[in-house]
C-alpha positions as CSV (number, residue, x, y, z in Angstrom):
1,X,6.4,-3.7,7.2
2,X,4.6,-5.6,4.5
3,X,2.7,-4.2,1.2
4,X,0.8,-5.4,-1.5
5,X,1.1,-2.9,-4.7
6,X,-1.5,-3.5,-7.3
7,X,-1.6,-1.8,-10.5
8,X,-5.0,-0.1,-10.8
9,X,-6.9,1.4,-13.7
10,X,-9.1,2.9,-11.0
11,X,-9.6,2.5,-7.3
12,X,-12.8,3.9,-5.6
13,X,-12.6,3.9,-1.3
14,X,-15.8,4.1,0.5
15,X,-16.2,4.0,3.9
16,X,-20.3,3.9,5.2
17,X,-21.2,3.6,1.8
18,X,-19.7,6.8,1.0
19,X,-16.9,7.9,-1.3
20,X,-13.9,8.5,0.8
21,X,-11.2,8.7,-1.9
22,X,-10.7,7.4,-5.7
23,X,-7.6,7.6,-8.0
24,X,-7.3,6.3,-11.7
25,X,-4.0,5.1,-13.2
26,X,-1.8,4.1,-10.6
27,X,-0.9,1.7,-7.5
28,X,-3.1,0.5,-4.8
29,X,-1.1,-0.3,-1.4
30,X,-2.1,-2.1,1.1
31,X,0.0,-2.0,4.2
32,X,0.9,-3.9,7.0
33,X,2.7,-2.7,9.9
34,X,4.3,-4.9,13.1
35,X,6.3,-4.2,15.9
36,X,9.1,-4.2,14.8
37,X,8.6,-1.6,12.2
38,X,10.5,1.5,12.2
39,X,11.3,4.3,10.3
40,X,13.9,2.6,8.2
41,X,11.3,0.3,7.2
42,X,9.5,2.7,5.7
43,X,11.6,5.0,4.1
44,X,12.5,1.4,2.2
45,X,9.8,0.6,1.6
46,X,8.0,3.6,0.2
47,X,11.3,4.0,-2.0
48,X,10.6,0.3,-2.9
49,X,7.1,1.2,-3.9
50,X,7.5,4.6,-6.0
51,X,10.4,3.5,-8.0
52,X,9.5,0.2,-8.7
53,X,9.1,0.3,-12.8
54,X,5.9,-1.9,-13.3
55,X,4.1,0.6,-16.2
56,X,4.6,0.0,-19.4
57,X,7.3,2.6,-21.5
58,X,6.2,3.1,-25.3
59,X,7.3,-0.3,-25.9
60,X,5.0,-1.9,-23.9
61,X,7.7,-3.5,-21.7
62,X,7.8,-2.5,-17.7
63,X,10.2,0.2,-17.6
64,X,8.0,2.9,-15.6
65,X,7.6,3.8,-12.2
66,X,4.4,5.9,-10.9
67,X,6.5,8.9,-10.8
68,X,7.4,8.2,-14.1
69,X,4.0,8.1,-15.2
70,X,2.3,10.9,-12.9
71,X,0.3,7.5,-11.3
72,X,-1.4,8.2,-8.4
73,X,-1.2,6.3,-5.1
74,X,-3.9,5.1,-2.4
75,X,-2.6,3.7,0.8
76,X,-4.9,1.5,2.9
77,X,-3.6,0.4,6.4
78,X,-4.4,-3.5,6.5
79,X,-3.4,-5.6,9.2
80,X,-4.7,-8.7,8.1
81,X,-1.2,-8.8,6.4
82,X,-0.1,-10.2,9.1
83,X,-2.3,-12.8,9.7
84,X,-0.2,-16.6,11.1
85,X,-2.3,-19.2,9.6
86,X,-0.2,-22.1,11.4
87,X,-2.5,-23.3,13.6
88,X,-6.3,-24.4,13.1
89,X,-8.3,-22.1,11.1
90,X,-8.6,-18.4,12.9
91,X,-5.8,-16.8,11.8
92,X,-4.0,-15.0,14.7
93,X,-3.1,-11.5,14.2
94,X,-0.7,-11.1,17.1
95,X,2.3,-9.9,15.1
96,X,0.3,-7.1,14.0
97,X,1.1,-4.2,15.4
98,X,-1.5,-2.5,18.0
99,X,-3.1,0.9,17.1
100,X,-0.7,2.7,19.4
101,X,2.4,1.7,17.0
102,X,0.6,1.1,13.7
103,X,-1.1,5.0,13.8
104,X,1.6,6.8,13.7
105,X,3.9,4.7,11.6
106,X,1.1,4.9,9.2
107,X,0.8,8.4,9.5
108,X,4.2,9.1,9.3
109,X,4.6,6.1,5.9
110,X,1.9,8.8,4.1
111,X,3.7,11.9,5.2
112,X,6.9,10.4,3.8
113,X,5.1,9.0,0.6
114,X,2.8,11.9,-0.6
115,X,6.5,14.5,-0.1
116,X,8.0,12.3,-2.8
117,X,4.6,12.5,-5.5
118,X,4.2,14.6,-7.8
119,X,0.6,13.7,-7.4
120,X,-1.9,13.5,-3.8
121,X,-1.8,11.0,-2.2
122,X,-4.7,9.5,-0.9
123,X,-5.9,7.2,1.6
124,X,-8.0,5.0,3.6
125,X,-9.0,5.4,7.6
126,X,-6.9,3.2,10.0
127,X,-9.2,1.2,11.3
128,X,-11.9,1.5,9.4
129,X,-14.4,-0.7,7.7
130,X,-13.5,0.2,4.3
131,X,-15.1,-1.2,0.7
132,X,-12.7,-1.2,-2.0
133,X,-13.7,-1.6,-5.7
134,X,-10.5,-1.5,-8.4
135,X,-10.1,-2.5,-11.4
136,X,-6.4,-4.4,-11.8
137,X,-4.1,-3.5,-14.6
138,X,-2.6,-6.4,-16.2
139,X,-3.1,-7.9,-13.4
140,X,0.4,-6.9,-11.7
141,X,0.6,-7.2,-8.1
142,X,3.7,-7.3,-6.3
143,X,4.5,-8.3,-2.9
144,X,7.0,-6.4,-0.4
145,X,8.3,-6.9,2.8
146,X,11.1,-4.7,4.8
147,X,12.2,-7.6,6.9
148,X,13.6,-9.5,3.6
149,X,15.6,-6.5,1.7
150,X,18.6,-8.7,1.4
């Protein structure tokens, strides 16, 4: 399971030109799901994400998670994450993981994630066609992935 966590002034979701969900202060996720993913993955990686300290204390130094800071998170399913770009030009999406795996390891990633917030979490539509306008924060952006904990 792979994520990209952004630190985001703001995040507004709209799917068919309309306004699906919106946060301020806080993270923007995208994940990517393969396979091989299982629950392990992410339980560790939602710990990963939510702990991580990337806001700034008093001191302006990163000491702060987004439970620290009452952030807010939205979650966007991206396969694209996944992409091999080895050969040619098309990037091949076959370690991806199919809708009948990736749907409910997403589903179960935001059950799991919005039980540990003290705020909602929101979300994006699997599959969806999605338009996402944020505004970074710093910038900070932070890449994860389960398979390389160690």
């Amino acid at each position: 399971m792979k994520a990209v966590i952004q630190r985001v002034n703001f995040v507004e979701l709209r799917i068919s030109g309309v306004l699906h969900s919106e946060i301020s202060k806080g993270l923007l996720v995208l994940l990517g799901i393969c396979n091989e993913d299982t629950e392990e993955d992410i339980n560790w990686l939602i710990n990963k994400i939510i702990n991580m300290r990337i806001f700034s204390d008093s001191e302006g130094k990163m000491n702060n998670s987004v439970l620290d800071t009452n952030g807010e998170l939205l979650v966007v399913s991206q396969f694209t994450l996944y992409a091999s770009t080895k050969k040619g030009n098309r990037p091949s999406f076959i370690h991806a993981a199919k809708p009948d795996i990736a749907i409910p390891l997403y589903e179960r990633f935001l059950e799991l994630c919005n039980a540990q917030l003290k705020t909602e979490l929101k979300s994006g539509v699997f599959g969806a066609d999605m338009k996402i306008k944020f505004e970074n924060d710093g910038p900070v952006t932070i890449i994860l992935d389960s398979k390389n904990k160690i």
